[in-house]
MARGU-397761 format. One record per residue: residue number from 1; residue in one letter; x, y, z of N, C-alpha, C, O in turn. Coordinates in steps of 0.1 Angstrom, whole numbers, plus 5000, padded with zeros to 4 digits. Example, Ala and Ser with C-alpha at 12.3 -4.5 7.8 and 13.67 -1.06 7.14 Angstrom:
BEGIN
+-----+------+------+------+------+------+------+------+------+------+------+------+------+------+
: seq : type :  nxx :  nyy :  nzz : caxx : cayy : cazz :  cxx :  cyy :  czz :  oxx :  oyy :  ozz :
+-----+------+------+------+------+------+------+------+------+------+------+------+------+------+
:   1 :    a : 5132 : 4943 : 5078 : 5123 : 4955 : 5078 : 5132 : 4967 : 5078 : 5142 : 4967 : 5085 :
:   2 :    s : 5128 : 4978 : 5071 : 5137 : 4989 : 5071 : 5129 : 5000 : 5079 : 5134 : 5011 : 5080 :
+-----+------+------+------+------+------+------+------+------+------+------+------+------+------+
//
This chain:
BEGIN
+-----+------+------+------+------+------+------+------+------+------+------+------+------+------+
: seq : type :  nxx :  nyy :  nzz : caxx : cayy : cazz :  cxx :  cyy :  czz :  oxx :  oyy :  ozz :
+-----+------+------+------+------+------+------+------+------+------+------+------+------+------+
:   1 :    x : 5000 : 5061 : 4821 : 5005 : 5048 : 4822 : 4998 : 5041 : 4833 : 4992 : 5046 : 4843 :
:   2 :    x : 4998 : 5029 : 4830 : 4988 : 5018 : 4839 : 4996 : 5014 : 4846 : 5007 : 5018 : 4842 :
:   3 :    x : 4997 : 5004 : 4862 : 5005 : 4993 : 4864 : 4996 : 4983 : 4870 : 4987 : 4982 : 4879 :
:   4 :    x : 5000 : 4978 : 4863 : 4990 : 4960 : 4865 : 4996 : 4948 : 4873 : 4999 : 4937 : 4867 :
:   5 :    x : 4996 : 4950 : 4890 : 5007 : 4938 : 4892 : 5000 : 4925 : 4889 : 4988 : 4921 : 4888 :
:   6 :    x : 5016 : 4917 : 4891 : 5014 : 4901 : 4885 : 5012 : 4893 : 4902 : 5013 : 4897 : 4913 :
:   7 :    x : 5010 : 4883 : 4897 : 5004 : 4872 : 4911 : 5000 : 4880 : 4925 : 4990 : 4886 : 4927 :
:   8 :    x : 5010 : 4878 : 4933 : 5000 : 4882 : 4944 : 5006 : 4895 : 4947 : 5010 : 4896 : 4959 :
:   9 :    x : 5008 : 4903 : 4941 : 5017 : 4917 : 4941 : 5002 : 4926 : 4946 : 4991 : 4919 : 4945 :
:  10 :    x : 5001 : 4936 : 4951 : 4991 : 4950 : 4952 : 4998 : 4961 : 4948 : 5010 : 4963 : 4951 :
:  11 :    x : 4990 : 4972 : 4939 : 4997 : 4982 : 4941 : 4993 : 4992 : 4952 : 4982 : 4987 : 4956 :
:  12 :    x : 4995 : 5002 : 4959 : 4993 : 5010 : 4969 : 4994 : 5023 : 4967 : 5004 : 5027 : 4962 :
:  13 :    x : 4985 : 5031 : 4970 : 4989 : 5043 : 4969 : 4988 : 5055 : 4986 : 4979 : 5062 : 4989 :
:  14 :    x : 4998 : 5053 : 4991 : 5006 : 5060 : 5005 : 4992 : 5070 : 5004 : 4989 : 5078 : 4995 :
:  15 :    x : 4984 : 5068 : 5021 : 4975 : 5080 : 5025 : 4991 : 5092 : 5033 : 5000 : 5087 : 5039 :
:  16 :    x : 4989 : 5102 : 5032 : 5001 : 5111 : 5036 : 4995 : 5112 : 5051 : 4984 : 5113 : 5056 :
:  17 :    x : 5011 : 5111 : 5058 : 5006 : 5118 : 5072 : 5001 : 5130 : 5076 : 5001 : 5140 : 5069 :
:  18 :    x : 4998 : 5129 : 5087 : 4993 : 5146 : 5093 : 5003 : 5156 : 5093 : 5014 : 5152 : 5099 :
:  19 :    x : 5004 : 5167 : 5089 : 5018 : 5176 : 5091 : 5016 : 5184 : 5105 : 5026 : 5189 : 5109 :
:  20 :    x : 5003 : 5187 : 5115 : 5003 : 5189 : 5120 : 4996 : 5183 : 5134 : 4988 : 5174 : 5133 :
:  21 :    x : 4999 : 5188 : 5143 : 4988 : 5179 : 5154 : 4975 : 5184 : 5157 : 4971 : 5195 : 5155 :
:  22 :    x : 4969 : 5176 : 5162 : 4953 : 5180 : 5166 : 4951 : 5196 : 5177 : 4942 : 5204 : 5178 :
:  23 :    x : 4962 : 5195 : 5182 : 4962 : 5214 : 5187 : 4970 : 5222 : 5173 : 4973 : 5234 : 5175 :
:  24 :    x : 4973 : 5218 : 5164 : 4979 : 5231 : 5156 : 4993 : 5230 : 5153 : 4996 : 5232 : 5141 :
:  25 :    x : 5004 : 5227 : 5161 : 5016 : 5225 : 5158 : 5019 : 5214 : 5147 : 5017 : 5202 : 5145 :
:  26 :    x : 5026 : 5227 : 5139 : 5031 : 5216 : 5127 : 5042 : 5210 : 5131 : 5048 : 5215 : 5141 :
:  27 :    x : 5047 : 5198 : 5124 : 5053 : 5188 : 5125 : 5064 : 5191 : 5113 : 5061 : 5192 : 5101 :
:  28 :    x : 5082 : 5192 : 5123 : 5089 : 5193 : 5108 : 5090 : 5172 : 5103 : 5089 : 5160 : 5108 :
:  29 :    x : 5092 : 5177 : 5092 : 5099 : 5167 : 5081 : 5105 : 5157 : 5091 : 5100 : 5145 : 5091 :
:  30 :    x : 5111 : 5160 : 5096 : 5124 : 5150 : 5104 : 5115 : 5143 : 5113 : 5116 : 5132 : 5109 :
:  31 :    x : 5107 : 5143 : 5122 : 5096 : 5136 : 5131 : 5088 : 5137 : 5126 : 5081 : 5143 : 5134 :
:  32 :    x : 5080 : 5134 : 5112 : 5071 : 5124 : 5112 : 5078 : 5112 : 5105 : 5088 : 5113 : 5099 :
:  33 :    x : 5071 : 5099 : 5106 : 5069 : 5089 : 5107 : 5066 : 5079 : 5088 : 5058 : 5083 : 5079 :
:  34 :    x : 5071 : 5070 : 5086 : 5071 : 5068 : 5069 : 5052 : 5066 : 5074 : 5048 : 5062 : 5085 :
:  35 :    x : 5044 : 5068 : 5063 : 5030 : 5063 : 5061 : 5027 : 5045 : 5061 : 5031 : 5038 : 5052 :
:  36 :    x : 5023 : 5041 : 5070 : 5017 : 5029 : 5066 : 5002 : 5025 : 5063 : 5000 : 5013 : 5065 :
:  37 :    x : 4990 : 5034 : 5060 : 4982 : 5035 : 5055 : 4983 : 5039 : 5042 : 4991 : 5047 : 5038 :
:  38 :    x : 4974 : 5031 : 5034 : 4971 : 5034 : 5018 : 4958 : 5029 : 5012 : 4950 : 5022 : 5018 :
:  39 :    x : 4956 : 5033 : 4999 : 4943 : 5027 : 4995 : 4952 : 5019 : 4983 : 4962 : 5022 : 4977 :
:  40 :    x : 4943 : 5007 : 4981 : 4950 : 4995 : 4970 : 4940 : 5003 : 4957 : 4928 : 5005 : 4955 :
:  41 :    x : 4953 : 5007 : 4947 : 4948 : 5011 : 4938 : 4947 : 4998 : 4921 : 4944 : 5000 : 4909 :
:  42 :    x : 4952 : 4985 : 4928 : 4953 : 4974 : 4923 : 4956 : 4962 : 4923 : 4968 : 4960 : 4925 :
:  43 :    x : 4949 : 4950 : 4921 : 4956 : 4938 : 4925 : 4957 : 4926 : 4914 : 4951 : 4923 : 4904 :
:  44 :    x : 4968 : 4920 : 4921 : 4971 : 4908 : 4910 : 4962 : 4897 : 4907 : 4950 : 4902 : 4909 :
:  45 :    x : 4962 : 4884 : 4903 : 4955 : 4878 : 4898 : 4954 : 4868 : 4912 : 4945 : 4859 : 4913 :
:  46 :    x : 4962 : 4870 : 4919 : 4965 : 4855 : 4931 : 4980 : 4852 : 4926 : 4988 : 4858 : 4918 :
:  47 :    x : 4981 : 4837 : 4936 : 4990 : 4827 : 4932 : 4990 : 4813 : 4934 : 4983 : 4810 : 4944 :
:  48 :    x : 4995 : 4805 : 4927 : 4995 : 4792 : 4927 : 5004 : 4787 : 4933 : 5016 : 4788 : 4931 :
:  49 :    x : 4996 : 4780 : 4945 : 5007 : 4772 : 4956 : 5004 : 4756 : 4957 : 4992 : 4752 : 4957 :
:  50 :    x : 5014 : 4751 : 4956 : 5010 : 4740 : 4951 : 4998 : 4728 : 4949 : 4990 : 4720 : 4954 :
:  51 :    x : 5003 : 4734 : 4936 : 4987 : 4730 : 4926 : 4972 : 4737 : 4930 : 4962 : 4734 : 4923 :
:  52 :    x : 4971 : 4747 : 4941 : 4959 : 4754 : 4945 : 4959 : 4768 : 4944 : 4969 : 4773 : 4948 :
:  53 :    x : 4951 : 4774 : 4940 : 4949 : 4788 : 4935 : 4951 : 4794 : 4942 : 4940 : 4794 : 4947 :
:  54 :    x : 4958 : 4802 : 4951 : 4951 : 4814 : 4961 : 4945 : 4825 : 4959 : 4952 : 4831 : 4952 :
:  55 :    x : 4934 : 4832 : 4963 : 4928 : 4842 : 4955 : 4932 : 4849 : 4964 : 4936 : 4845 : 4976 :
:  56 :    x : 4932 : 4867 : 4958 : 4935 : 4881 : 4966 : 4924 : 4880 : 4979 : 4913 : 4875 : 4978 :
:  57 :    x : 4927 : 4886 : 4993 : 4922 : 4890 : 5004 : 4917 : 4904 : 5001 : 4907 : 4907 : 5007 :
:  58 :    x : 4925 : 4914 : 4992 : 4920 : 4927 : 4992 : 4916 : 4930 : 4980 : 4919 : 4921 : 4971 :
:  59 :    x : 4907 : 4944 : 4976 : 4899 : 4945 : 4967 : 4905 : 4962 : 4964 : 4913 : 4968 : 4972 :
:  60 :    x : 4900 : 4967 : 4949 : 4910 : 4978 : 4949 : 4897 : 4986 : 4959 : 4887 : 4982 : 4962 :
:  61 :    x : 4904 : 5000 : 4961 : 4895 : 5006 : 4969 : 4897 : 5007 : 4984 : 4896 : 5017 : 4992 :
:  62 :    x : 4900 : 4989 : 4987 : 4904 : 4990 : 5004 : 4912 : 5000 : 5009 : 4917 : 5008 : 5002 :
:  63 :    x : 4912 : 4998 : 5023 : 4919 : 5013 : 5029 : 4929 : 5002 : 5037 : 4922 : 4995 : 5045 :
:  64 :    x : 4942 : 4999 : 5035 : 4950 : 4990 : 5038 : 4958 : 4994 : 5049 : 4965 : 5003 : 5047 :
:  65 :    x : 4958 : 4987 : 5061 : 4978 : 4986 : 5068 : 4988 : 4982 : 5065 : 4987 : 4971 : 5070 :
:  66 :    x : 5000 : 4983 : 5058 : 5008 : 4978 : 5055 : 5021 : 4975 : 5064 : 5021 : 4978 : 5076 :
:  67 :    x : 5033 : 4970 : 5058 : 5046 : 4966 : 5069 : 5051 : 4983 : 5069 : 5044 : 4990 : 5061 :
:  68 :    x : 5059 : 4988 : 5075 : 5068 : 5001 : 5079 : 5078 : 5002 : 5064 : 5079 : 5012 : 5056 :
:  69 :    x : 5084 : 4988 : 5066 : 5098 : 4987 : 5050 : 5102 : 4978 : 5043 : 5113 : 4973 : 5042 :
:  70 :    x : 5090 : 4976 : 5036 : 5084 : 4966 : 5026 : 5081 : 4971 : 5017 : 5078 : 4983 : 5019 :
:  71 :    x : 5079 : 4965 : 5002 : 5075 : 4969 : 4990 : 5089 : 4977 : 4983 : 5101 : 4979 : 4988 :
:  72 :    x : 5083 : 4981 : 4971 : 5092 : 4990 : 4964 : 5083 : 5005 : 4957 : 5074 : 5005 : 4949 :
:  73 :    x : 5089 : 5012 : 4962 : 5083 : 5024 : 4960 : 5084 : 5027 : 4944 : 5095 : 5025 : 4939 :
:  74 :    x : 5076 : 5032 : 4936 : 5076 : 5038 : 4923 : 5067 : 5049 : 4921 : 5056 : 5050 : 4927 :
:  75 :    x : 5074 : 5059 : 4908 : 5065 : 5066 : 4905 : 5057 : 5066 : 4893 : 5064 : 5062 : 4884 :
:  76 :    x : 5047 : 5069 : 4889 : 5041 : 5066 : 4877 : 5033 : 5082 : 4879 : 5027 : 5086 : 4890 :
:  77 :    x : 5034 : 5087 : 4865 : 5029 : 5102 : 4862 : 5035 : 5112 : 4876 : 5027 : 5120 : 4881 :
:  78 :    x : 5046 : 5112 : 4880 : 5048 : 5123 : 4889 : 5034 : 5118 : 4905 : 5031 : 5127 : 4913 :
:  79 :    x : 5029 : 5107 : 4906 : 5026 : 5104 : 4919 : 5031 : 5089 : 4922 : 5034 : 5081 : 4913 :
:  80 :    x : 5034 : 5088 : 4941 : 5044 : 5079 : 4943 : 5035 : 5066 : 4950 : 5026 : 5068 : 4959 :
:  81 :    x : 5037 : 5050 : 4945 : 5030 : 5049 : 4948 : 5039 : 5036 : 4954 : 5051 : 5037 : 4954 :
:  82 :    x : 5034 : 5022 : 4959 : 5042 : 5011 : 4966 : 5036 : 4995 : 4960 : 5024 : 4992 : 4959 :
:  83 :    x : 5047 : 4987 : 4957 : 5039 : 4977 : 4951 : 5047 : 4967 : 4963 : 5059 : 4967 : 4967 :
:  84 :    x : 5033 : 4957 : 4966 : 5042 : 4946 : 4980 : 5035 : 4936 : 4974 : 5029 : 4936 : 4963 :
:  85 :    x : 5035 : 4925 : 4982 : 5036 : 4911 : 4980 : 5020 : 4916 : 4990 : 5016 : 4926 : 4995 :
:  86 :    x : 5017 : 4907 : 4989 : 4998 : 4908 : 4997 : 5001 : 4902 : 5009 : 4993 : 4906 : 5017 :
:  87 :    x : 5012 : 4891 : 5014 : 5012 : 4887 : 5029 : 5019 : 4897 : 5035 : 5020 : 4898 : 5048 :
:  88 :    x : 5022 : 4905 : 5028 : 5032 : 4926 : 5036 : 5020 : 4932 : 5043 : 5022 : 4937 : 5054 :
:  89 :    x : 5007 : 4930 : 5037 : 4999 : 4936 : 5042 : 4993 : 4931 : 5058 : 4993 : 4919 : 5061 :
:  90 :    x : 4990 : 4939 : 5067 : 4990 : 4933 : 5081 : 4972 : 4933 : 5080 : 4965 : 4923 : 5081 :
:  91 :    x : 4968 : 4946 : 5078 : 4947 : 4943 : 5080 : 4946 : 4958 : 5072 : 4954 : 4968 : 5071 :
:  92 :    x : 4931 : 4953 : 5066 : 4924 : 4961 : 5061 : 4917 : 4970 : 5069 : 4914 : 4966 : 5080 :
:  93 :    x : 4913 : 4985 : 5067 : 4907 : 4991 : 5080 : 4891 : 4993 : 5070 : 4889 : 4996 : 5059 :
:  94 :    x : 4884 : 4991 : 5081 : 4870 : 4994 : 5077 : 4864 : 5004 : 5086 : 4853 : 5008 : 5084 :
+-----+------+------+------+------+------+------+------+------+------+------+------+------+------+
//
């Protein structure tokens, strides 16, 4: 299955956090942190704000920041992914 968002929607697909730290100790479950890095695995067409087009800021592929608790999470084929509105997103990382 595909998902194709509409106007200015992105879909996202969550980079996972570190489970462990840079000396070795792993990290339980309960202290780490939700992910707000992802790569945009899709984007909408824009939106129309009065009477003027707006085109997408991000391209699929980008490596994105997003908000903490924003979007809606779904899954498609058993992987989890996030669809937000494109002003959710804070900066692209290059």
């Amino acid at each position: 299955m595909k998902v194709k968002p509409l106007f200015d929607r992105v879909v996202l697909l969550p980079i996972e956090n570190e489970t462990e730290t840079k000396g070795g100790i792993l990290l339980p479950m309960a202290s780490q942190d939700k992910s707000q890095l992802a790569t945009v695995v899709a984007v909408g067409s824009g939106e129309n704000v009065d009477g003027k087009q707006v085109g997408m800021q991000v391209k699929v592929g980008d490596k994105v920041l997003f908000q903490k608790y924003t979007g809606t999470e779904i899954t498609v084929d058993e992987v989890k992914y996030v669809v937000l509105r494109q002003p959710d997103i804070l900066a692209v990382i290059e």
